[in-house]
N, CA, C and O atoms as a DFTB+ gen file, in Angstrom:
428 C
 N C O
     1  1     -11.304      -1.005      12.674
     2  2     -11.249      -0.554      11.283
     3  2      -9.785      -0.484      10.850
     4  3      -9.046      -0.240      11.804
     5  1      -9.288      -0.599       9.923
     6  2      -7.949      -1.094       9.321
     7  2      -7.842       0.462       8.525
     8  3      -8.697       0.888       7.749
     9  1      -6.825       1.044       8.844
    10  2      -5.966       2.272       8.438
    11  2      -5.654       1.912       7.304
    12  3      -5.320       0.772       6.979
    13  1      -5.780       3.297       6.294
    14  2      -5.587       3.454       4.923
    15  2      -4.295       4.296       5.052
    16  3      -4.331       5.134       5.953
    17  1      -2.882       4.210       4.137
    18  2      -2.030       5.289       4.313
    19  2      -1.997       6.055       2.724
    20  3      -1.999       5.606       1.578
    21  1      -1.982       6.802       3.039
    22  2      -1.849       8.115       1.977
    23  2      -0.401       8.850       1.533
    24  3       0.318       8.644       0.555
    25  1      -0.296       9.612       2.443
    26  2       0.847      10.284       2.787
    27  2       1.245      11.364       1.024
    28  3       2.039      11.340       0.084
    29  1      -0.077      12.261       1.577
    30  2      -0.390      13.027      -0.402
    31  2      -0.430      14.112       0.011
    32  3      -0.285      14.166       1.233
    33  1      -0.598      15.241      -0.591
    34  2      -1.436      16.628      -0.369
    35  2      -2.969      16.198      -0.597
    36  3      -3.413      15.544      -1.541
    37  1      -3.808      16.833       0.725
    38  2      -4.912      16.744       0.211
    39  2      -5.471      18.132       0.311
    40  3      -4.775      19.125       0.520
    41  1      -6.801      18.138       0.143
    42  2      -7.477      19.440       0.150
    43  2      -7.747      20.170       1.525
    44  3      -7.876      19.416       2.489
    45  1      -7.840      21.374       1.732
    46  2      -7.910      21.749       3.339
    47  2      -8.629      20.840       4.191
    48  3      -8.292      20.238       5.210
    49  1     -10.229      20.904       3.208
    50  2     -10.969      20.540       4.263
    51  2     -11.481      19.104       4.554
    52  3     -12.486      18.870       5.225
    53  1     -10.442      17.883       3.803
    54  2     -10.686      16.319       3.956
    55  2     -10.782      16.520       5.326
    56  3     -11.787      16.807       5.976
    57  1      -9.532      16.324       5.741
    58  2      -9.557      16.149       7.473
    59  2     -10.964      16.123       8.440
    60  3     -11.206      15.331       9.351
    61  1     -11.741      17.152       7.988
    62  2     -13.189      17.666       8.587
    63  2     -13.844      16.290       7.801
    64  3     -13.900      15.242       8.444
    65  1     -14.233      16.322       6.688
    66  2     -15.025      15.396       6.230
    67  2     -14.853      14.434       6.875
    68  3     -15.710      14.050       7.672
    69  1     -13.490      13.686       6.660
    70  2     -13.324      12.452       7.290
    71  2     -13.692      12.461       8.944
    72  3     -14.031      11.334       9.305
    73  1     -13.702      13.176       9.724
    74  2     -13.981      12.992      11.394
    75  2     -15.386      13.465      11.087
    76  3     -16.162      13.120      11.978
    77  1     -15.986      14.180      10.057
    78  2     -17.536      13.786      10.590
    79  2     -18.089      12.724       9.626
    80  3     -19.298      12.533       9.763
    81  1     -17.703      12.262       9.030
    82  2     -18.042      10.818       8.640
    83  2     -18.012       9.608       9.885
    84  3     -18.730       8.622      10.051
    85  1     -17.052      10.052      10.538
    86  2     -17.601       9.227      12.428
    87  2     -16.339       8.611      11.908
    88  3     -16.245       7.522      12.475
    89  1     -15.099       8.823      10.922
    90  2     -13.974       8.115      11.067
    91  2     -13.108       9.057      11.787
    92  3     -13.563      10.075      12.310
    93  1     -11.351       8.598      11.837
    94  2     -10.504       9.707      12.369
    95  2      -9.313       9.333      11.516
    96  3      -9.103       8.270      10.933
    97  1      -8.551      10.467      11.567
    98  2      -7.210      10.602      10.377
    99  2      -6.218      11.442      11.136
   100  3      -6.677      11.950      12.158
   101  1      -5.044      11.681      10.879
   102  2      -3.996      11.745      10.782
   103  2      -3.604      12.543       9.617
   104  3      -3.570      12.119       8.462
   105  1      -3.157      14.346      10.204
   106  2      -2.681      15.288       8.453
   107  2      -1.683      15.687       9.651
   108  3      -1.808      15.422      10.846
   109  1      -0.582      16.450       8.954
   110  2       0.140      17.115       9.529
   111  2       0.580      18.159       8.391
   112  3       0.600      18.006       7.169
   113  1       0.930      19.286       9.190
   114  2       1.432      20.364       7.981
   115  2       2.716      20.125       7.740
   116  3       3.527      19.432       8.355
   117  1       2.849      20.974       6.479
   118  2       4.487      20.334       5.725
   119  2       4.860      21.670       5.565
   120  3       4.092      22.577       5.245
   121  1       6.215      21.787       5.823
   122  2       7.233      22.948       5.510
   123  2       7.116      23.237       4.066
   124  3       6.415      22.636       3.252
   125  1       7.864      24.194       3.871
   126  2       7.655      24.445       2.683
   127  2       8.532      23.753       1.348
   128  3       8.660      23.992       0.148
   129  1       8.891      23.050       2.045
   130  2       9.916      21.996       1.122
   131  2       9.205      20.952       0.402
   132  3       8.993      20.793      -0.800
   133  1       8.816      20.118       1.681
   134  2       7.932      19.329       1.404
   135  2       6.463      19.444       0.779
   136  3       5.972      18.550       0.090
   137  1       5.667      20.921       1.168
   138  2       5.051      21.430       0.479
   139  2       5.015      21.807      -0.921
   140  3       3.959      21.422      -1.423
   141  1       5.702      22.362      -1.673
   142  2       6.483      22.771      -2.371
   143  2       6.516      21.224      -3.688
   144  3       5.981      21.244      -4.797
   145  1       7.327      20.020      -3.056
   146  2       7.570      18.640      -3.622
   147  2       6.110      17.923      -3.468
   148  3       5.825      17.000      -4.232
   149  1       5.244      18.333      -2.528
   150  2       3.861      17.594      -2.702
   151  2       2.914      18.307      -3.425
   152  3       1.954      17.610      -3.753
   153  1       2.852      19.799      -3.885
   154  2       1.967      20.036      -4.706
   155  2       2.069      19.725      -6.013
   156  3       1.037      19.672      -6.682
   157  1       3.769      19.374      -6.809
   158  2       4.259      18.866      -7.671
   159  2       3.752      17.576      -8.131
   160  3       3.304      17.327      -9.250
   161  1       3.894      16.658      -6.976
   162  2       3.420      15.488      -7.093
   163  2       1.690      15.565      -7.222
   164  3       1.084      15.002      -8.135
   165  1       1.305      16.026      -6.597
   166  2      -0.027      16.260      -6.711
   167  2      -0.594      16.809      -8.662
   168  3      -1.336      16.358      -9.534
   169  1       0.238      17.880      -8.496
   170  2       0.021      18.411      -9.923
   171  2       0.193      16.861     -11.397
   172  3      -0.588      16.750     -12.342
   173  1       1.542      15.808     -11.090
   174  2       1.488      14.763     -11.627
   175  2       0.417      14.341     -11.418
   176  3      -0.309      14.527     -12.395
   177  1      -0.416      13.497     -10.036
   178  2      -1.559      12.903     -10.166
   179  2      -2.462      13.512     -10.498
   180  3      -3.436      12.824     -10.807
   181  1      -2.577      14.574     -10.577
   182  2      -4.335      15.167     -10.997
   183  2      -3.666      15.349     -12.954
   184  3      -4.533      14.952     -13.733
   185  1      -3.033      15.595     -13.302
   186  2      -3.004      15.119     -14.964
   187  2      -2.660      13.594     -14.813
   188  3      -1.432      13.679     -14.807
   189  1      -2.905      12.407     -14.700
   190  2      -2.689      11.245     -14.555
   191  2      -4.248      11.084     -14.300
   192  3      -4.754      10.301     -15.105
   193  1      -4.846      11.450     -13.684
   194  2      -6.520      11.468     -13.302
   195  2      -7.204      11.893     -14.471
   196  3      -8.082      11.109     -14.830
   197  1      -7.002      13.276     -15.421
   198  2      -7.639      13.538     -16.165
   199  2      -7.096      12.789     -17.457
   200  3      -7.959      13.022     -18.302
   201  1      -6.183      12.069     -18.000
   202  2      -5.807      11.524     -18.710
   203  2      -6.882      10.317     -18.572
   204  3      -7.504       9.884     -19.543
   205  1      -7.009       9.890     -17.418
   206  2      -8.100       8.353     -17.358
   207  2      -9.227       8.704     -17.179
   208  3     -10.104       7.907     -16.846
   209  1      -9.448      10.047     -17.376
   210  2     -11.432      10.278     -16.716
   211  2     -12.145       9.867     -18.206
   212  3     -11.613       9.696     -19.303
   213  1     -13.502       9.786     -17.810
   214  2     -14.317       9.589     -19.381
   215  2     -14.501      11.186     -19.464
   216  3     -13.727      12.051     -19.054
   217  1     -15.365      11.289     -19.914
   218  2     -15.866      12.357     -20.683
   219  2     -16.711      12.985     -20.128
   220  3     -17.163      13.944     -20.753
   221  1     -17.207      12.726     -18.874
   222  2     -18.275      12.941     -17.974
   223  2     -17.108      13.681     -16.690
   224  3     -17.512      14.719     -16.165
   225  1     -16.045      13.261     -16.340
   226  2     -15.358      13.359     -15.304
   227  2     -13.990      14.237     -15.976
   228  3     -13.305      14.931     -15.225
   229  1     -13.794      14.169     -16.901
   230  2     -13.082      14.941     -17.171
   231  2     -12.595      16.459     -16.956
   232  3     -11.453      16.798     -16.644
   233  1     -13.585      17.218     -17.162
   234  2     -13.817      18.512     -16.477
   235  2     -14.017      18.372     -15.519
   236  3     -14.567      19.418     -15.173
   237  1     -13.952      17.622     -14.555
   238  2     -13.782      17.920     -13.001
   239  2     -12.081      17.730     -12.915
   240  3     -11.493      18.529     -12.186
   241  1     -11.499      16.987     -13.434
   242  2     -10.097      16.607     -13.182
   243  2      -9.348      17.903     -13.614
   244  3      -8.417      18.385     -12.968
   245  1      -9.932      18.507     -14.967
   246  2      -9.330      19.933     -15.591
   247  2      -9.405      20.501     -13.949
   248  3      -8.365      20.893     -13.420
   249  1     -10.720      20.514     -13.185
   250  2     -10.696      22.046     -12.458
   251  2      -9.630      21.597     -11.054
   252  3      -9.132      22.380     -10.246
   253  1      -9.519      20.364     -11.089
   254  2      -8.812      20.077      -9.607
   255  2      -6.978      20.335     -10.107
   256  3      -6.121      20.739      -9.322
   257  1      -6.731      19.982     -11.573
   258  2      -5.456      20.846     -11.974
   259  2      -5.155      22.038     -11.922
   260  3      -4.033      22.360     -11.532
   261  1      -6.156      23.049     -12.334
   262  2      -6.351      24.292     -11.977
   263  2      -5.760      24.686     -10.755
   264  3      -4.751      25.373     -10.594
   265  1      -6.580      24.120      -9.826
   266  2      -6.556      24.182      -8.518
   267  2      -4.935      24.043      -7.606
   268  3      -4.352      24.820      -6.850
   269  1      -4.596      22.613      -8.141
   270  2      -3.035      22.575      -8.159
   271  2      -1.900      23.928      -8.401
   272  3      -0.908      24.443      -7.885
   273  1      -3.060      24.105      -9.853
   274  2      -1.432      25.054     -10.354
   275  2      -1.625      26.314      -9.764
   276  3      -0.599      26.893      -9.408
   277  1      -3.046      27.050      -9.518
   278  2      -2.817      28.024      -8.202
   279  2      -2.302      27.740      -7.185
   280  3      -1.663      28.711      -6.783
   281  1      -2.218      26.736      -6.394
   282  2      -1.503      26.328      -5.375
   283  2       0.142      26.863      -5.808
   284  3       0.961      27.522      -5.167
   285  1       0.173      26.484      -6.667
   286  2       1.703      26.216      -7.038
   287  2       2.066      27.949      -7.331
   288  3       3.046      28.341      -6.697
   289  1       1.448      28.892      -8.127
   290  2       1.812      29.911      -8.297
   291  2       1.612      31.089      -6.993
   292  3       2.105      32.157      -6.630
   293  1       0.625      30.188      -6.605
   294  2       0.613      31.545      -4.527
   295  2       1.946      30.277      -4.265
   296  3       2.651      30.515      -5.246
   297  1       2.264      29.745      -3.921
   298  2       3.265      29.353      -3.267
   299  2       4.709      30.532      -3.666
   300  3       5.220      31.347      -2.898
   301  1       5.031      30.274      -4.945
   302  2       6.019      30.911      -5.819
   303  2       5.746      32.513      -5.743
   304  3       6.551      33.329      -6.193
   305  1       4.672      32.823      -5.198
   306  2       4.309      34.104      -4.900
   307  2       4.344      34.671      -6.212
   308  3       5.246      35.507      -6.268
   309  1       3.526      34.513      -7.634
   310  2       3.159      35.069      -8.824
   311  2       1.945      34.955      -9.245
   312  3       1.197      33.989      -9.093
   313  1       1.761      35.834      -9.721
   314  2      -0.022      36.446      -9.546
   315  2      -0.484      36.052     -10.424
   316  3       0.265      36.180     -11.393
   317  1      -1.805      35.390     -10.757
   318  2      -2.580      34.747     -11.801
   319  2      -2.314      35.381     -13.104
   320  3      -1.909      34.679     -14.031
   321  1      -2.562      37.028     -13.304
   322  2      -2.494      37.780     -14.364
   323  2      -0.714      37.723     -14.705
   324  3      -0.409      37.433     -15.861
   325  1       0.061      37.912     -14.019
   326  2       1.564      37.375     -14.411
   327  2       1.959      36.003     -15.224
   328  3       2.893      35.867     -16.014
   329  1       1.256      35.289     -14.925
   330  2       0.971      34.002     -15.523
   331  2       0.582      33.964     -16.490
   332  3       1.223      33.547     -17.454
   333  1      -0.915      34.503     -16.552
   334  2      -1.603      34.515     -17.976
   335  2      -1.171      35.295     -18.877
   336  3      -1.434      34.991     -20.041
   337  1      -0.354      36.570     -18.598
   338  2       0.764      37.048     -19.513
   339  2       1.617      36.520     -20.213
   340  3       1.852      36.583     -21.420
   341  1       2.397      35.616     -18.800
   342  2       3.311      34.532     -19.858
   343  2       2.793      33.871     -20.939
   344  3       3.281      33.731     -22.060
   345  1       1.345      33.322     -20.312
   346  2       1.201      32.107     -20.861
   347  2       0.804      33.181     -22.306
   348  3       1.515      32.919     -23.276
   349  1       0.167      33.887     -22.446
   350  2      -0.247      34.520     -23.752
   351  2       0.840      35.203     -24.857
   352  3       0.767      35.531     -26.041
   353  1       1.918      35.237     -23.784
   354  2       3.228      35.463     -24.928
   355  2       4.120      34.455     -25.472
   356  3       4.864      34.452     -26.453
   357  1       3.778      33.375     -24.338
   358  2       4.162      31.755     -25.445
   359  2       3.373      31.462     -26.621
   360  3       3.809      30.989     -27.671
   361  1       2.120      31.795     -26.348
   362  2       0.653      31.791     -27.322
   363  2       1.385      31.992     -28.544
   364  3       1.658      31.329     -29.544
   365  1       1.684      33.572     -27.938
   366  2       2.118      34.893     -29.586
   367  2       3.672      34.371     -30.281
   368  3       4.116      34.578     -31.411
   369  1       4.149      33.776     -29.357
   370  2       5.749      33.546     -30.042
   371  2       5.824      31.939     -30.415
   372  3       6.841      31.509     -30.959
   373  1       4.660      31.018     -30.090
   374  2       5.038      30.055     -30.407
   375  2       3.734      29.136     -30.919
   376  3       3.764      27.921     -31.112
   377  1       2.400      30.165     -31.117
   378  2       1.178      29.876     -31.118
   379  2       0.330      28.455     -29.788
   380  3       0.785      28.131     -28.691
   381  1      -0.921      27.940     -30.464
   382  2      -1.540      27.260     -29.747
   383  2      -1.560      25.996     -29.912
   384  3      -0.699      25.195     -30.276
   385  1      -2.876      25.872     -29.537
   386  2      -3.191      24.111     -29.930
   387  2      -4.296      23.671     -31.206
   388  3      -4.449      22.653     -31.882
   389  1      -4.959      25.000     -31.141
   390  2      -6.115      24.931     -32.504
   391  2      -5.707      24.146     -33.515
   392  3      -6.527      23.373     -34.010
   393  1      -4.666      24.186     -33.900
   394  2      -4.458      23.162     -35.660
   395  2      -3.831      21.695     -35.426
   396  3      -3.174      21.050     -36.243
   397  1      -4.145      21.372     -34.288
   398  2      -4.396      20.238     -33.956
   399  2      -3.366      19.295     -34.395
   400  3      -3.534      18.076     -34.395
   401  1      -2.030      20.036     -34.862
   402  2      -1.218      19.383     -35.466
   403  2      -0.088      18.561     -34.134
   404  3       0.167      19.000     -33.013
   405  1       0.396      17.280     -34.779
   406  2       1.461      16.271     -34.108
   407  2       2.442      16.282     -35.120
   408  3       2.219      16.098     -36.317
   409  1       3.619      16.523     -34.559
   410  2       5.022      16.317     -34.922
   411  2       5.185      15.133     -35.504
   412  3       5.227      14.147     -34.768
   413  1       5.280      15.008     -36.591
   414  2       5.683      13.627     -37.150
   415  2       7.091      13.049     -36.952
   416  3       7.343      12.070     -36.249
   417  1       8.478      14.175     -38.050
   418  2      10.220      13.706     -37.957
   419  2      10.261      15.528     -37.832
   420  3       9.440      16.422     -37.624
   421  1      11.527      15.434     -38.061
   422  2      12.049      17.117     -37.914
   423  2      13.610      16.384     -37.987
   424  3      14.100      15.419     -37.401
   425  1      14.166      17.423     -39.087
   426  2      15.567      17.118     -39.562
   427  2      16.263      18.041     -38.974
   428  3      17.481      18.096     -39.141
């Protein structure tokens, strides 16, 4: 069988899937550097994924970003509700997305 290379963040439990699928793989853990630079990258491909999903797959790509960006905030050691604070005082100081408006020029 001819080896696929990856070399990504994947999810804990591929590794398992893949050896009981009757294949075998190759993960190794990453410092926190590299950790750190692969959930990033990861966070790029999973919005790159939901940008191309239809409409059917889409909300799965939303929840695997999700997923990313908790990764990313237990890493940084900041707590979901710290977050959603921020994010709700960018809300209040700079509003949302509801009026659906695009920047046309700005002088």
């Amino acid at each position: 069988m001819t080896q696929s290379f990856y070399n990504k963040l994947v999810r804990d439990l591929i590794p398992e899937i893949i050896n009981q699928s009757g294949r075998t793989c190759k993960a190794v853990t990453l410092n926190d550097a590299e950790y750190k630079r692969a959930l990033l990258e990861k966070l790029l491909e999973e919005c790159q994924e939901a940008i191309n999903a239809d409409d059917d797959g889409l909300i799965m790509e939303l929840a695997d970003l999700v997923e990313v960006i908790e990764a990313i905030l237990k890493f940084e050691n900041v707590s979901i509700d710290y977050f959603y604070k921020l994010k709700e005082r960018k809300k209040l100081e700079r509003g949302g997305f509801e009026k659906r408006l695009s920047l046309v020029w700005s002088d």
